[in-house]
C-alpha positions as CSV (number, residue, x, y, z in Angstrom):
1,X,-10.6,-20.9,-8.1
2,X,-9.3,-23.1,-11.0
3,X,-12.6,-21.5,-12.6
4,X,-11.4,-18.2,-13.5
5,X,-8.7,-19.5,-16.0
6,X,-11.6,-19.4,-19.0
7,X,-12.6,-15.7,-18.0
8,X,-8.9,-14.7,-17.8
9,X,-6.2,-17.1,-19.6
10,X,-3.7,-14.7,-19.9
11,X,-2.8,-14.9,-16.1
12,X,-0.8,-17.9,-16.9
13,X,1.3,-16.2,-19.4
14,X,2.2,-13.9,-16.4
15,X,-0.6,-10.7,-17.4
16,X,-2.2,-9.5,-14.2
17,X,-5.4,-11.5,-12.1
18,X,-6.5,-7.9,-10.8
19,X,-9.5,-6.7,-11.6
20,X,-13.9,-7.8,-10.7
21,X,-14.8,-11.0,-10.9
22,X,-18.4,-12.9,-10.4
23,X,-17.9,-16.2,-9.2
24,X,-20.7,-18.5,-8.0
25,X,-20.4,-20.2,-4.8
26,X,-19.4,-23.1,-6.7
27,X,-16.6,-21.8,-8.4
28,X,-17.7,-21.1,-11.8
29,X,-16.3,-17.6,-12.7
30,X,-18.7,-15.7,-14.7
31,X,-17.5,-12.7,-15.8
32,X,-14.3,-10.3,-15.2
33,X,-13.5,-6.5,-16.0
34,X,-10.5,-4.4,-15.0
35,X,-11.8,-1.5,-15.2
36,X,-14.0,1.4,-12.8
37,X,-16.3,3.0,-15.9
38,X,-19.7,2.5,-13.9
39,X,-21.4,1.6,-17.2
40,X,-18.8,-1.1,-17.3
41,X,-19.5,-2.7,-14.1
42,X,-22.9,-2.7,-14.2
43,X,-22.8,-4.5,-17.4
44,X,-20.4,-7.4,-16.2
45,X,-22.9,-7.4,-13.1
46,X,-26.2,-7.9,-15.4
47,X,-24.6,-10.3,-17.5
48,X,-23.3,-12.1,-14.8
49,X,-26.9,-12.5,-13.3
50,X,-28.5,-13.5,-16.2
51,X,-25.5,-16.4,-16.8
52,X,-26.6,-17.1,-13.0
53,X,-30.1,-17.7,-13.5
54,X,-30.3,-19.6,-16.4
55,X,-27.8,-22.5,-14.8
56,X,-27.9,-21.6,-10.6
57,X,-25.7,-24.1,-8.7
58,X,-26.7,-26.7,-6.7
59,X,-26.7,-26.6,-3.1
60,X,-23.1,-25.5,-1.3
61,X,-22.2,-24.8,1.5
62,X,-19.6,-21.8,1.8
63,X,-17.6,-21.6,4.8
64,X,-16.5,-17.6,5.0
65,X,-14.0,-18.4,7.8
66,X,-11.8,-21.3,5.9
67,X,-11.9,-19.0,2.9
68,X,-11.2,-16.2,5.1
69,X,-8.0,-18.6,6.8
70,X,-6.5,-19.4,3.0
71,X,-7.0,-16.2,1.5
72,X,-6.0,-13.4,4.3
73,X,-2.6,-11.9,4.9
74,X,-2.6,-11.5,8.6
75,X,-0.3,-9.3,10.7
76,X,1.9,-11.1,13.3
77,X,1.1,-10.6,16.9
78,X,2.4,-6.8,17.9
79,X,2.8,-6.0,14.4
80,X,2.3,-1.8,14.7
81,X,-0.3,-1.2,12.0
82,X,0.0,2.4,11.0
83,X,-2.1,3.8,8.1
84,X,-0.6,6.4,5.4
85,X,-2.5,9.2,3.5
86,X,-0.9,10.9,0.4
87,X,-1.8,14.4,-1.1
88,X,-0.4,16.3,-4.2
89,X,-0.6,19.7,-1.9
90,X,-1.1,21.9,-3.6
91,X,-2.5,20.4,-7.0
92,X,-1.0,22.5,-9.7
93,X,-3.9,24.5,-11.6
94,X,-4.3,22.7,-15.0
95,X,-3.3,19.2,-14.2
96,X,-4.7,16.0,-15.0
97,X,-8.0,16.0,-12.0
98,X,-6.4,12.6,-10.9
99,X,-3.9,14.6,-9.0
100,X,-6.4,15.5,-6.3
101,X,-6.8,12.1,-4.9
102,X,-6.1,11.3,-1.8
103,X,-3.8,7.6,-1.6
104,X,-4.1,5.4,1.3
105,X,-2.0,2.4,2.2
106,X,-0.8,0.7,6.0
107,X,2.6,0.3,7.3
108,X,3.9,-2.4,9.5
109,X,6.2,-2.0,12.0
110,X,7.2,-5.5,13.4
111,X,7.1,-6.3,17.3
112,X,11.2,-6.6,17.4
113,X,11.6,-3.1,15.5
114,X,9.4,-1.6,17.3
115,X,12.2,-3.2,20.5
116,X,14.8,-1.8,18.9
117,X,13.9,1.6,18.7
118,X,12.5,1.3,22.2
119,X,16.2,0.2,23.7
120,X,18.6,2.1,22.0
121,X,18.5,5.4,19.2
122,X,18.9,2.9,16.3
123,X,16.7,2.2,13.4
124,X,16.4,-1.2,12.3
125,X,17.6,-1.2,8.6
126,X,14.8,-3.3,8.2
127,X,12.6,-0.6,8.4
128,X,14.7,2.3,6.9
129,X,14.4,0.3,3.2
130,X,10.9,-0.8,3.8
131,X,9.8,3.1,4.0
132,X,12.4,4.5,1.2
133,X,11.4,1.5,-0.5
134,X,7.4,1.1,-0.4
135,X,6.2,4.1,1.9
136,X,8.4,7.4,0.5
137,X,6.4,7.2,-3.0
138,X,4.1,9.2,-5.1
139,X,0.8,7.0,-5.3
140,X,-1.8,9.5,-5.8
141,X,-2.5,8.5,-9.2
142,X,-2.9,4.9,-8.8
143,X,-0.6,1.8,-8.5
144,X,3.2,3.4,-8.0
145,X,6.3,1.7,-8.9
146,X,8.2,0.9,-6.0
147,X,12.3,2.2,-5.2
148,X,14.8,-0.3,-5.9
149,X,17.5,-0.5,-2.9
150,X,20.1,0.8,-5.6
151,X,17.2,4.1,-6.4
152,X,17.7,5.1,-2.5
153,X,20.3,7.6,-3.2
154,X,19.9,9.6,0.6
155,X,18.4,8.1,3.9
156,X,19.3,9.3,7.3
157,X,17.0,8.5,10.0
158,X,17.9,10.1,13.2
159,X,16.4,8.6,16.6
160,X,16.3,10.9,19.9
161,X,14.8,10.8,23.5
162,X,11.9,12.7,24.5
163,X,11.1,11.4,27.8
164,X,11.3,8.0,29.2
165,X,8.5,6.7,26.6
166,X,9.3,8.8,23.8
167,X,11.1,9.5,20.9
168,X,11.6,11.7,17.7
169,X,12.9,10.4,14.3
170,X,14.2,12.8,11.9
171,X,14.3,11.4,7.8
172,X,15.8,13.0,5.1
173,X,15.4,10.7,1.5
174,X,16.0,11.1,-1.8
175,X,14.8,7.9,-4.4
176,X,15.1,8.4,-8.2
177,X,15.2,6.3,-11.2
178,X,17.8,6.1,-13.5
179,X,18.1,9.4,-16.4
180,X,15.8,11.8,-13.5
181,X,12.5,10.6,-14.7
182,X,11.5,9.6,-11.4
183,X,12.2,10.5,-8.2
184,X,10.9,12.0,-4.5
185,X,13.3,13.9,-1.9
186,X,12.1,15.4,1.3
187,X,12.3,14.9,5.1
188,X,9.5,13.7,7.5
189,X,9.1,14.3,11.7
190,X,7.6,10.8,13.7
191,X,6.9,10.6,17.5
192,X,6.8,7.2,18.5
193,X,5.6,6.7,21.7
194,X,4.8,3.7,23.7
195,X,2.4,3.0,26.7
196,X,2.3,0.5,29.6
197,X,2.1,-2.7,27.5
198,X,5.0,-1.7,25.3
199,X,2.6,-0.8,21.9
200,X,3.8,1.7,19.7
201,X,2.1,4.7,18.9
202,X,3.6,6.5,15.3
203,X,2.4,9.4,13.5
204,X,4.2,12.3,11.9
205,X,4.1,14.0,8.7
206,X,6.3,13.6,4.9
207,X,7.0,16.6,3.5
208,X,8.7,15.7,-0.5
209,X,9.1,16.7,-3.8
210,X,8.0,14.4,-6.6
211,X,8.3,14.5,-10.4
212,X,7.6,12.2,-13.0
213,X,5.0,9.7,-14.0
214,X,5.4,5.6,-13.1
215,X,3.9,3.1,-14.9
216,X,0.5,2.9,-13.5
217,X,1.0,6.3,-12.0
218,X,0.5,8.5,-15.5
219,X,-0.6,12.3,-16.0
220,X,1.5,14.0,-13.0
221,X,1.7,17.9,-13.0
222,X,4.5,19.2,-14.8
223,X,7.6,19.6,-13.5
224,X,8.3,18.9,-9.8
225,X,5.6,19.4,-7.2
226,X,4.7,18.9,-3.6
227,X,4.0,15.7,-1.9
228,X,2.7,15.9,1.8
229,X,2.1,12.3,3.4
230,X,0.5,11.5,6.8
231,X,0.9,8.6,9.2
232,X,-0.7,7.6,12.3
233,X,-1.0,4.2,14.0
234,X,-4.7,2.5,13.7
235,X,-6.6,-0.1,15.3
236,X,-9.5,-0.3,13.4
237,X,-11.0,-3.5,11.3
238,X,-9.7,-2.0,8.1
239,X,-6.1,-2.3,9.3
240,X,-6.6,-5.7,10.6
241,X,-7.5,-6.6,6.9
242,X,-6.1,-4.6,4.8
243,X,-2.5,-5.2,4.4
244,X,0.4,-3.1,2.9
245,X,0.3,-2.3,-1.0
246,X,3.8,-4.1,-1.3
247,X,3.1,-7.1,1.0
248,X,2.7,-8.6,-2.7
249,X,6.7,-9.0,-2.9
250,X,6.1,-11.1,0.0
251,X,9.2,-11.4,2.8
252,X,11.2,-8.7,0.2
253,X,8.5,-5.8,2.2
254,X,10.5,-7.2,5.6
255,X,14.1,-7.3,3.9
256,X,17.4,-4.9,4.9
């Protein structure tokens, strides 16, 4: 989408592609915004259109499953898709109104983690930095920073029987940036539990305190406050689509 570079030449100085683009089926970009004011995108829409109409394209044929092949981040086969909900519980009378979203993201537990656990009571260190790293984080507000390895300062995970196809896992965390600006600490409670065909089913609940504001993740309440997160596997269309918020560091979201 070579295209795009007039709309947004920056992107090759290293400034961020994210944002709404219209594109024809050609490939001629015609307008971008990074921004949600509704007045905003209804004007890039307009414009757009009228750009459209006065030069349309030429006959092309779009094919939505190549584009869909080059452009998708696919799960591998047994990945455990499991989808994550974060609250600001409860939100602290007078902060910024931001602080009543509600943040969703997906977790993925690979096929031989998810073997691991089954077999024996340890927890793949795999996964232990992937959730202190990526998952354990306040992103109510928007787009959150994520831990470095050397910002995990506490993470036990525990891993015990509950019957021949169950088990409980016990976290207690503790991330923080350098000078206390910001940081999370808490515990969480998972079942895993896997049927007949050997799929995981996780869910459980985060209970953390957070303080301090990221970069993209500005206005927080004052002070410290509560941070409650869900987590439940899924098998929906969504999940199949909609990756991880840090599958962007690429093989680093699978790394020890």
């Amino acid at each position: 989408m070579n295209a795009i570079t007039p709309i947004k030449p920056d992107v090759a100085k290293g400034i961020t592609a994210q944002g709404r683009y219209v594109v024809t089926p050609d490939g001629v970009a015609l307008g971008y915004n990074n921004n949600r004011d509704v007045e905003r995108i209804l004007t890039l829409m307009d414009s757009s259109l009228r750009k459209y109409n006065a030069s349309p394209p030429t006959h092309v044929e779009v094919k939505p499953e190549l584009l869909d092949e080059q452009t998708a981040i696919r799960p591998s086969s047994g990945t455990t898709l499991i989808r994550s909900f974060s609250r600001i519980r409860p939100v602290p009378v007078g902060s910024d109104i931001a602080n009543a979203n509600v943040a969703r993201d997906h977790l993925w537990i690979t096929p031989e983690e998810s073997a691991t656990m089954r077999a024996s009571d340890l927890v793949p260190p795999t996964l232990i930095t992937r959730m202190c790293r990526f998952h354990f984080i306040d992103n109510v507000r928007g787009e959150p920073d994520p831990w470095l390895t050397s910002e995990i300062l506490k993470k036990e995970f525990k891993l015990k029987p509950l019957s021949t196809r169950a088990k409980q896992l016990t976290v207690s965390f503790k991330m923080e940036k350098p000078g206390s600006k910001l940081g999370v600490e808490g515990s969480a409670l998972f079942k895993l539990e896997w049927n007949q065909r050997g799929e995981l089913q996780f869910e459980g609940i985060v209970e953390a305190t957070a303080w301090g504001a990221g970069q993209w993740t500005g206005t927080p309440p004052t002070g410290r406050f509560r941070l409650v997160q869900a987590y439940m596997t899924v098998d929906d269309a969504m999940a199949k689509v909609v990756p991880p918020q840090f599958i962007v560091f690429g093989n680093e979201y699978f790394a020890r």
